[in-house]
N, C-alpha and C positions, 0 to 999 in steps of 0.2 A: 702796619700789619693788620691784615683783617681777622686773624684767627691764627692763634700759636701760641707759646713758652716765651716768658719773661724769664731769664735763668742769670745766675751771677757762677762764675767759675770756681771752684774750690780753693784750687792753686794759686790762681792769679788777683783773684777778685774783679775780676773784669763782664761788665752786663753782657750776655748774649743774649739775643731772638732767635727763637726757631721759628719760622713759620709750620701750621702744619695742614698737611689736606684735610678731606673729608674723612675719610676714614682712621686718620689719626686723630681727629676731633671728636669722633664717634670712643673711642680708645680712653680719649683723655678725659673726657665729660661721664664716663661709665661710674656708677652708684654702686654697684649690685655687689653682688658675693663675690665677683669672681674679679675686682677692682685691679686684684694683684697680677692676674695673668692679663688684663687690659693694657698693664702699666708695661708689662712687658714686650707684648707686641707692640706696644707704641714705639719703645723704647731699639726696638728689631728693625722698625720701618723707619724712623730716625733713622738709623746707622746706616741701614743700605742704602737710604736714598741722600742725604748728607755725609757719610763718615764719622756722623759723631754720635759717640754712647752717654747719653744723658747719664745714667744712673750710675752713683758712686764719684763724678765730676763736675754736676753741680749742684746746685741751691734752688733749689723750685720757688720762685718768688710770686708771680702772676698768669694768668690766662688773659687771652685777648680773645674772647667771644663775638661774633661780627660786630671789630671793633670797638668793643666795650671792656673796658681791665678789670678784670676779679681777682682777689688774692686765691691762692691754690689750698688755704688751710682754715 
């Protein structure tokens, strides 16, 4: 994966990948004031375009930055 979510499930404990595009990259890498509404539209564009609602189901473990793994904390 060249760019996405390292996540572990709440429920299950099971690792998922999200890959994410551009503009969820742009989302997820945001600093600024407004981090929290970032998090959310991420979280918006996940779901529409996957089905899945990150927040509240799992574990934020890493980013994959072109390719490269950061912890997310």
């Amino acid at each position: 994966m060249k760019n996405g979510l390292r996540l572990t499930h709440l429920a299950t404990g099971i690792p998922e990948e999200i890959p994410l595009n551009g503009k969820e990259m742009q989302l997820a890498m945001d600093n600024s004031s407004k981090l929290n509404i970032s998090w959310e539209m991420l979280c918006e564009s996940v779901h529409s375009r996957l089905g899945i609602w990150i927040e509240g189901n799992f574990e934020l473990d890493e980013i994959v930055v072109n390719g490269k793994v950061k912890p997310l904390h």
